[in-house]
Backbone as JSON, one array per atom type, in Angstrom:
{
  "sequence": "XXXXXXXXXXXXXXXXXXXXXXXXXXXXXXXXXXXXXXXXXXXXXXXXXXXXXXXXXXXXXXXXXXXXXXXXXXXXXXXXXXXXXXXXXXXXXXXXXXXXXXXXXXXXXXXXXXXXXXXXXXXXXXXXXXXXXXXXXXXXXXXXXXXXXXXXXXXXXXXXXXXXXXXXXXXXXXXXXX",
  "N": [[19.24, -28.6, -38.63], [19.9, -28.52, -35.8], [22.57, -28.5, -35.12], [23.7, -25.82, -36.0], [24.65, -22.85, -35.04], [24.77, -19.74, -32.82], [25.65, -16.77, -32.0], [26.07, -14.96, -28.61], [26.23, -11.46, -26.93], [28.22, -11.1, -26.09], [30.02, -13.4, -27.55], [29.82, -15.94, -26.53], [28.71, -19.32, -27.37], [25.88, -20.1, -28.8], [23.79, -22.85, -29.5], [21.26, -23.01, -32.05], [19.14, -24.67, -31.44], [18.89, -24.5, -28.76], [17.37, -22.17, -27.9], [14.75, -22.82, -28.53], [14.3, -24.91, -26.27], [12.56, -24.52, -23.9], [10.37, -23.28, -24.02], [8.24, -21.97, -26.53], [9.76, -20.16, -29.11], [10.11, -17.22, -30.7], [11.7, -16.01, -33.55], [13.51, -13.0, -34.25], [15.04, -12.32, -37.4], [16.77, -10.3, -38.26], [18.26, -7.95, -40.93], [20.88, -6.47, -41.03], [22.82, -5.06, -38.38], [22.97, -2.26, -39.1], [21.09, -1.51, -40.22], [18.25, 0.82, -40.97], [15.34, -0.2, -41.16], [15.52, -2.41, -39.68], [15.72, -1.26, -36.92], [13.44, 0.29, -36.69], [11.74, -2.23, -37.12], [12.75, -3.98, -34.52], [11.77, -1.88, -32.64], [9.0, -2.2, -32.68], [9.27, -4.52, -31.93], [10.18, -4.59, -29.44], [7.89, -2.47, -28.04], [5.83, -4.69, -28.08], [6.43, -6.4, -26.72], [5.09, -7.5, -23.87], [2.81, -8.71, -24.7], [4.04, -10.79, -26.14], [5.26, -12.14, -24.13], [3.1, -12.85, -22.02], [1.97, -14.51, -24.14], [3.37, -16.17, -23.22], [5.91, -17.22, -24.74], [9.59, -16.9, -25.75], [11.34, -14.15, -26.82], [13.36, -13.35, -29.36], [16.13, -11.9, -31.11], [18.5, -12.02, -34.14], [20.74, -11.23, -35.65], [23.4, -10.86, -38.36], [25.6, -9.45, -38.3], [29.29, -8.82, -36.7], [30.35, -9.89, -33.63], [30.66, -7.67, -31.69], [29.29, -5.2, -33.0], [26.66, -6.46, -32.86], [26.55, -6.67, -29.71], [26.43, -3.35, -29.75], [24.08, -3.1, -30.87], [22.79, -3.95, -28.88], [22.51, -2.65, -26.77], [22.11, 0.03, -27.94], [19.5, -0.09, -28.66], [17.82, -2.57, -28.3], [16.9, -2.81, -25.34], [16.51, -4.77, -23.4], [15.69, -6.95, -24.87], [16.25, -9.88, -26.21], [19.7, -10.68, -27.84], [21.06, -11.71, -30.62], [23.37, -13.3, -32.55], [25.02, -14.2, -36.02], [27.29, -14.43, -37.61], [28.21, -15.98, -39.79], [25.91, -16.4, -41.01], [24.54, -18.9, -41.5], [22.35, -19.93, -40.41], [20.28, -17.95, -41.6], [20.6, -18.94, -44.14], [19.88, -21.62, -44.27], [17.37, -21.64, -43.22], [16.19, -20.54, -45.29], [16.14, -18.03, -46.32], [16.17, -14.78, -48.08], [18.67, -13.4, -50.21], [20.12, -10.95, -52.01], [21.66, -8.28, -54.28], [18.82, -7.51, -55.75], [17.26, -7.95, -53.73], [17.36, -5.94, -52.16], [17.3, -3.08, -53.47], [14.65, -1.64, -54.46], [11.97, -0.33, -55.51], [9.63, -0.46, -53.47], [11.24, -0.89, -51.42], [12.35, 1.39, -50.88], [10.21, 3.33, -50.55], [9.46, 2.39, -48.42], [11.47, 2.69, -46.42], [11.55, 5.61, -46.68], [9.33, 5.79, -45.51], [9.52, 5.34, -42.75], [12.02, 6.81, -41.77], [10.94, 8.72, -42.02], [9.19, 8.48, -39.79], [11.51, 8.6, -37.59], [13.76, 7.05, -37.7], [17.3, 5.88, -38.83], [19.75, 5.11, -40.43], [22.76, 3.18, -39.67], [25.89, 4.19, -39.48], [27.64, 2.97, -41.02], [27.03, -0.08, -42.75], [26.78, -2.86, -40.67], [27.16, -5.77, -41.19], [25.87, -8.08, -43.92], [24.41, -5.97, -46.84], [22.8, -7.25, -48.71], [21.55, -9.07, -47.37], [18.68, -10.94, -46.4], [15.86, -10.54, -43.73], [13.76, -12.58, -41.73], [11.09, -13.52, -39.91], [10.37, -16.26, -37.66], [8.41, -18.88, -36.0], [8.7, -20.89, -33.47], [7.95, -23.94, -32.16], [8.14, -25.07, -28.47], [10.05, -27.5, -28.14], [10.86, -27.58, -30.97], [9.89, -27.72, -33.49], [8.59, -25.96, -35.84], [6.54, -23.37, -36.34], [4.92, -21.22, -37.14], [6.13, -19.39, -40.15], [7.77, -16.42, -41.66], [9.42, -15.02, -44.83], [11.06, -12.36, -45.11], [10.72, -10.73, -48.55], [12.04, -8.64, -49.84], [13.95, -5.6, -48.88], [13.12, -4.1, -45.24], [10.28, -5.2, -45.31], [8.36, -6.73, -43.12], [6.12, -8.64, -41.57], [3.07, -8.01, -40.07], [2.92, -7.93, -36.12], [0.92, -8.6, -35.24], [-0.04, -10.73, -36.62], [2.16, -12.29, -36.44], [2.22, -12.68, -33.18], [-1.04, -14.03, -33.21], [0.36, -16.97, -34.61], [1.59, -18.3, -32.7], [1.33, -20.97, -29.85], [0.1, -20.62, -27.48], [-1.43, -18.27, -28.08], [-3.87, -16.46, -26.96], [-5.24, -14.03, -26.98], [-6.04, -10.32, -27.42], [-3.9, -8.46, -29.39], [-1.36, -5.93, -28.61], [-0.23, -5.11, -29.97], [0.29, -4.06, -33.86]],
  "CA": [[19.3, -27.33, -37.92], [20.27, -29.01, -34.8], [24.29, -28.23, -35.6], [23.46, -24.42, -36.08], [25.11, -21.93, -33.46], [24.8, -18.17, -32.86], [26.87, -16.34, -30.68], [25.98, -14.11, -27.81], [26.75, -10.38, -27.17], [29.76, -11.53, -25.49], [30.87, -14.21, -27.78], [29.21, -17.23, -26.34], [28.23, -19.84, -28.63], [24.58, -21.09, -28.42], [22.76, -23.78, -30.3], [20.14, -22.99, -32.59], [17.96, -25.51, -30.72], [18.84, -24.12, -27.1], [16.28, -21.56, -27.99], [13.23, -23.44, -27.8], [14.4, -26.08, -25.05], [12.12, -23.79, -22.56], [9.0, -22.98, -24.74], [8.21, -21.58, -27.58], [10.23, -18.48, -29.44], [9.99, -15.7, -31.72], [12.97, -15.2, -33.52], [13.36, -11.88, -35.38], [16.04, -12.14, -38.32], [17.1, -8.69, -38.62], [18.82, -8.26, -42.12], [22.51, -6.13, -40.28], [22.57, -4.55, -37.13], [23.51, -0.75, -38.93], [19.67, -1.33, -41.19], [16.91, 1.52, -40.56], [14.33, -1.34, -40.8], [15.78, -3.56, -38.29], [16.05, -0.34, -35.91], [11.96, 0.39, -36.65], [11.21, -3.56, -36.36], [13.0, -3.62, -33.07], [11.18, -0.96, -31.77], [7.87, -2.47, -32.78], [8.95, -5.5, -31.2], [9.35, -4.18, -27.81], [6.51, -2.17, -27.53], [4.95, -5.43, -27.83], [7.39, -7.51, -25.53], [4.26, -7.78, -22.92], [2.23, -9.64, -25.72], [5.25, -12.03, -26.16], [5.62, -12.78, -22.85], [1.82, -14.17, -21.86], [1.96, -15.77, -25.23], [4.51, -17.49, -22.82], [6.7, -16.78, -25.61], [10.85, -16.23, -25.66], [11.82, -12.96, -28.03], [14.63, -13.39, -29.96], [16.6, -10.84, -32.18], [18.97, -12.68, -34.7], [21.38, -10.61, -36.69], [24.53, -11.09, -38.84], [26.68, -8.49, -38.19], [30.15, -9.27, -35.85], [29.96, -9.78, -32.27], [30.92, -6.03, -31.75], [27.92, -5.25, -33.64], [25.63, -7.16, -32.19], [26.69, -5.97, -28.44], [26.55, -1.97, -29.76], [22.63, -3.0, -31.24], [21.61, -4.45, -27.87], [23.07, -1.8, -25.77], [21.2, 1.36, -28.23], [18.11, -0.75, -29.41], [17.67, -3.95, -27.76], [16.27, -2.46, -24.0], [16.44, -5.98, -22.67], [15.36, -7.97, -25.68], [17.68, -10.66, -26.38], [20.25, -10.35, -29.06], [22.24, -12.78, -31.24], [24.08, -13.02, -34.14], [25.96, -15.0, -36.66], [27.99, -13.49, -38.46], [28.03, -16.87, -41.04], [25.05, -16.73, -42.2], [24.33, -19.91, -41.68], [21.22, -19.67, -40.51], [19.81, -17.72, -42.54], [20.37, -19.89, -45.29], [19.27, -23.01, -43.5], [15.8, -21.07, -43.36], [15.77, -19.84, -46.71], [15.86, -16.15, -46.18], [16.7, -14.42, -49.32], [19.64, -12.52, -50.28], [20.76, -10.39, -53.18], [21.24, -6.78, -54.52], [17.67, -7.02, -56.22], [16.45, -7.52, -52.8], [17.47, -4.37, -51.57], [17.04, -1.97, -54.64], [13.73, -2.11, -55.23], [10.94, 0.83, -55.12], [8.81, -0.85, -51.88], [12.51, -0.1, -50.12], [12.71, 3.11, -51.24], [9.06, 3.79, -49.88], [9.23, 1.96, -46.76], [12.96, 3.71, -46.09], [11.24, 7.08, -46.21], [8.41, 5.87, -43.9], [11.03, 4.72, -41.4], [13.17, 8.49, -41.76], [9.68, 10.21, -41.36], [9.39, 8.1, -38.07], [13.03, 9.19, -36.94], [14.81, 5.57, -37.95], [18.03, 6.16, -38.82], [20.55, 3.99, -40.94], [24.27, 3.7, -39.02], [26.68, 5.17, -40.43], [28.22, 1.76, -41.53], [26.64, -1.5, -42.8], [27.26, -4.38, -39.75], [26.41, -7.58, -41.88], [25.56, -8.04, -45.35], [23.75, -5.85, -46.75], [22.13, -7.99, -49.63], [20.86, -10.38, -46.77], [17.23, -10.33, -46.3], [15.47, -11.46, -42.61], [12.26, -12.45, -41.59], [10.63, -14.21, -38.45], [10.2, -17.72, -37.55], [8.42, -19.54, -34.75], [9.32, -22.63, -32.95], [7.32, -24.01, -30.92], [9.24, -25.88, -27.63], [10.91, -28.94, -28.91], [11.74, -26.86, -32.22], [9.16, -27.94, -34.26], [8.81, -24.84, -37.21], [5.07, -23.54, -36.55], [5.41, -19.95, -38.71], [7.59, -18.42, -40.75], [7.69, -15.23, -42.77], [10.43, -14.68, -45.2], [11.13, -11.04, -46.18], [11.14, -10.7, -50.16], [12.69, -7.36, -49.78], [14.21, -4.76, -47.88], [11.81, -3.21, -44.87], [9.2, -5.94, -45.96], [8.2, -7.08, -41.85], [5.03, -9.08, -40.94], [2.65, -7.5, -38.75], [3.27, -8.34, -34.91], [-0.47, -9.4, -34.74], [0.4, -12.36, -37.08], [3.5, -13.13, -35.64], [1.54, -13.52, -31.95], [-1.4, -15.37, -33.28], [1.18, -18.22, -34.44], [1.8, -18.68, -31.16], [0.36, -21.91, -29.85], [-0.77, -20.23, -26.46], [-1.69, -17.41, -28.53], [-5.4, -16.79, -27.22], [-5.28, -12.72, -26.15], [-5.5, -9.5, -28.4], [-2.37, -8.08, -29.73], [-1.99, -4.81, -28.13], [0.66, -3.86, -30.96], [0.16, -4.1, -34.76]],
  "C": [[19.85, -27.5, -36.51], [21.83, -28.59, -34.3], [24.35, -26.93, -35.52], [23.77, -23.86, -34.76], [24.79, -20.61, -33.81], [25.84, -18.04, -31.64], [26.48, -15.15, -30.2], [26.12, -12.45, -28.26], [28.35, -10.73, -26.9], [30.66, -12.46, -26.12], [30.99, -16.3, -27.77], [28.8, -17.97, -27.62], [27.07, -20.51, -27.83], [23.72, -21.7, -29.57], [21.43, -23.53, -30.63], [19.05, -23.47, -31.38], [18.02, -25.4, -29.49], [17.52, -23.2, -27.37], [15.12, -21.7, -27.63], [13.42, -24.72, -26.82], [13.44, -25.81, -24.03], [10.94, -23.88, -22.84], [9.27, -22.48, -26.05], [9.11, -20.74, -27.86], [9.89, -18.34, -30.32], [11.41, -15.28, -31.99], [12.9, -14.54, -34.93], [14.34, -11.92, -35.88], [16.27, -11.28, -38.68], [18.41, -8.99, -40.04], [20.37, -7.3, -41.67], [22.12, -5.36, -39.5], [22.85, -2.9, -37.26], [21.53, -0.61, -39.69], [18.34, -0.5, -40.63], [15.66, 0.33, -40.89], [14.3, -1.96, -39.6], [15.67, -2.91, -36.9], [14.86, -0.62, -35.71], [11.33, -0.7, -36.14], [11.7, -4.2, -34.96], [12.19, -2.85, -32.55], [9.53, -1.11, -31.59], [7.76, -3.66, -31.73], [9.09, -5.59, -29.41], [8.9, -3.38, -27.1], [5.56, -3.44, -27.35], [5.11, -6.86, -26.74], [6.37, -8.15, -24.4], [3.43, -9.12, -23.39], [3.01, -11.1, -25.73], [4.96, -12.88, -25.12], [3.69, -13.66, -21.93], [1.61, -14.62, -22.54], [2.96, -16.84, -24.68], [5.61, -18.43, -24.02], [8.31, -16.37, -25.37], [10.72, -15.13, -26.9], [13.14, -13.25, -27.89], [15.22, -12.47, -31.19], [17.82, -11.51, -32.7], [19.59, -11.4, -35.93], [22.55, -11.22, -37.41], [25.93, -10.89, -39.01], [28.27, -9.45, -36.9], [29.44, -9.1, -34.03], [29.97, -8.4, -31.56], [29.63, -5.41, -32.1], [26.47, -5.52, -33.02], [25.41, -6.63, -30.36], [26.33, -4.4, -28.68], [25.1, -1.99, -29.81], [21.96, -3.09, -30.32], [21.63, -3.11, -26.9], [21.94, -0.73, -26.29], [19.83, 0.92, -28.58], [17.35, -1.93, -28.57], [16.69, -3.93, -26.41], [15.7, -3.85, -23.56], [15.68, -7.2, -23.49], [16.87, -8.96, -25.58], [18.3, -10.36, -27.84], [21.6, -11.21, -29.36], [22.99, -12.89, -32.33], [24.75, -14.34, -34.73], [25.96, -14.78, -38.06], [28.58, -15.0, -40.16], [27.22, -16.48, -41.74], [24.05, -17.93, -42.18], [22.62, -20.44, -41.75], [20.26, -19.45, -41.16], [19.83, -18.63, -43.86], [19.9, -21.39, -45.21], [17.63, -23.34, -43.45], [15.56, -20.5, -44.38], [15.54, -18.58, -47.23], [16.98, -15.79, -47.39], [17.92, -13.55, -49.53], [20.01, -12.08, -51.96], [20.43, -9.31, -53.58], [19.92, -6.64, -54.97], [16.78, -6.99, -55.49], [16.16, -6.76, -51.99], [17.71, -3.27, -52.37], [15.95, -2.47, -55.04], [12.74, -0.46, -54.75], [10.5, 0.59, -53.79], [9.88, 0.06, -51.39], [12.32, 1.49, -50.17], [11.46, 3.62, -50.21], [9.01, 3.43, -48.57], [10.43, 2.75, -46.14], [12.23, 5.64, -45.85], [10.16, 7.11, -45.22], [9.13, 5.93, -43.08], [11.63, 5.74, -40.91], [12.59, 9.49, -41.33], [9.51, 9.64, -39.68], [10.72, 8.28, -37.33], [14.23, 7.99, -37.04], [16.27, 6.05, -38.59], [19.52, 5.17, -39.43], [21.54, 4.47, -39.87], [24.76, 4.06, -39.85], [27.41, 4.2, -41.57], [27.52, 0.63, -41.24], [27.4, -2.4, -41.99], [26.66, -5.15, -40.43], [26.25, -7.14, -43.2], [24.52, -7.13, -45.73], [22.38, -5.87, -47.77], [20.89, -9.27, -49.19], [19.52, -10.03, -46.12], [16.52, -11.19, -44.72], [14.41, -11.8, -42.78], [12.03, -13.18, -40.02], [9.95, -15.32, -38.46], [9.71, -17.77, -36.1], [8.5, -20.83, -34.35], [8.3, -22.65, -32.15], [8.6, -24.99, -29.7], [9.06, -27.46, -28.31], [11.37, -28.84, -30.51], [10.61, -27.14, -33.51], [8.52, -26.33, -34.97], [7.21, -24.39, -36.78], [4.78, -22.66, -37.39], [6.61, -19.92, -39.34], [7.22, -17.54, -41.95], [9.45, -14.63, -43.06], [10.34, -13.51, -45.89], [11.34, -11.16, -47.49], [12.36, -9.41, -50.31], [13.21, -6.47, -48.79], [13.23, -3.96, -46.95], [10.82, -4.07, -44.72], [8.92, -6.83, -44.21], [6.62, -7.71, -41.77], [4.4, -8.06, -39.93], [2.38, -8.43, -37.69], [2.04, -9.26, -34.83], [-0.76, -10.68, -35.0], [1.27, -13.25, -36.61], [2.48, -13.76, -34.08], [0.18, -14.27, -32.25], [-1.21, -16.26, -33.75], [1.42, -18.81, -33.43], [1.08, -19.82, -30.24], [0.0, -21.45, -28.7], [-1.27, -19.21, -26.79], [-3.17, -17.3, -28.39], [-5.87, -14.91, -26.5], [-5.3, -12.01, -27.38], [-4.57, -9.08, -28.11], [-2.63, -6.82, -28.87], [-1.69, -3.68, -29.3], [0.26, -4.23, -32.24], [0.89, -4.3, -35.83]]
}
C-alpha cells in the first residue's frame, strides 16, 4: 500500500501513506462523487468533524471520480473536509472494497435511496466514478498500521459514526453524532 497515490482537488499527487505520517485518519471511501449516499454520508461526517478532531483524528474523504469531480464535491459538500480521489481505483481494490452491478441493485438500496430523497439527498445529474464501485471506511492509526475497517456490501450500506470514532485509539469521549 505504500506505492498507492491519490490526487488532490487540484491534481496533486499524494501517497497513500502521507495520510497517517501526522496521526491517525479516518478515511471515508465514497463510492462516486455524483452518489446520493456519499452526499448524506458526507453530511453526517461533518456534523461530526468536532468528534474527529479531539479523537486527534485527520478526516479524509476518498472518491473515484476525475479530478474535476472531486474539486466540484469539495466546493458543494466538502465545507472544509478534505477531499481526494483516484480515479484508478486502485485503492479501492488494494482494500478490498467491493464492486459490481449486484452491489448496487439490490432492495436495501432501493430503501436506503428513498430514506436519503426523504432527507433532501439528491443524486447529480451524472455518475462521477464508477458506479458499480462500492466504499467503506478505514482507519489507520499514525505509522499506517490498519486498526478498522468497514467494507460496504452494498449501495448506501455506511457504518455508524459512533463505531467509526470508537476505533480510534484516542477514542475515549461520547460521540455527539450517530
Amino acid at each position: 500500500m505504500q506505492a498507492l497515490t491519490l490526487l488532490t482537488t487540484t491534481g496533486e499527487q499524494v501517497p497513500l501513506s502521507a495520510l497517517w505520517a501526522d496521526g491517525p485518519v479516518v478515511t471515508f471511501f465514497v463510492r462516486h462523487f455524483g452518489c446520493v449516499f456519499c452526499r448524506e454520508q458526507v453530511a453526517e461526517v461533518r456534523a461530526a468533524r468536532a468528534d474527529f478532531e479531539r479523537a486527534g483524528a485527520r478526516v479524509v474523504v476518498v472518491g473515484q471520480g476525475s479530478v474535476e469531480d472531486a474539486a466540484a464535491f469539495a466546493r458543494e459538500f466538502g465545507d472544509g473536509l478534505e477531499v481526494l480521489t483516484d480515479p484508478t481505483r486502485e485503492t479501492y481494490c488494494a482494500l478490498g472494497m467491493r464492486r459490481g452491478w449486484r452491489t448496487a441493485a439490490t432492495l436495501g438500496t432501493v430503501k436506503r435511496a428513498a430514506q436519503a430523497l426523504a432527507k433532501g439527498f439528491r443524486q447529480a445529474a451524472r455518475v462521477q466514478g464508477d458506479p458499480f464501485q462500492q466504499g467503506g471506511v478505514v482507519v489507520f492509526e499514525h505509522g499506517g498500521r490498519e486498526r478498522w475497517r468497514f467494507l460496504s456490501n452494498e449501495a448506501g450500506e455506511h457504518p455508524p459514526l459512533s463505531a467509526v470514532l470508537a476505533a480510534l485509539p484516542s477514542a475515549s469521549h461520547a460521540p455527539t453524532a450517530a
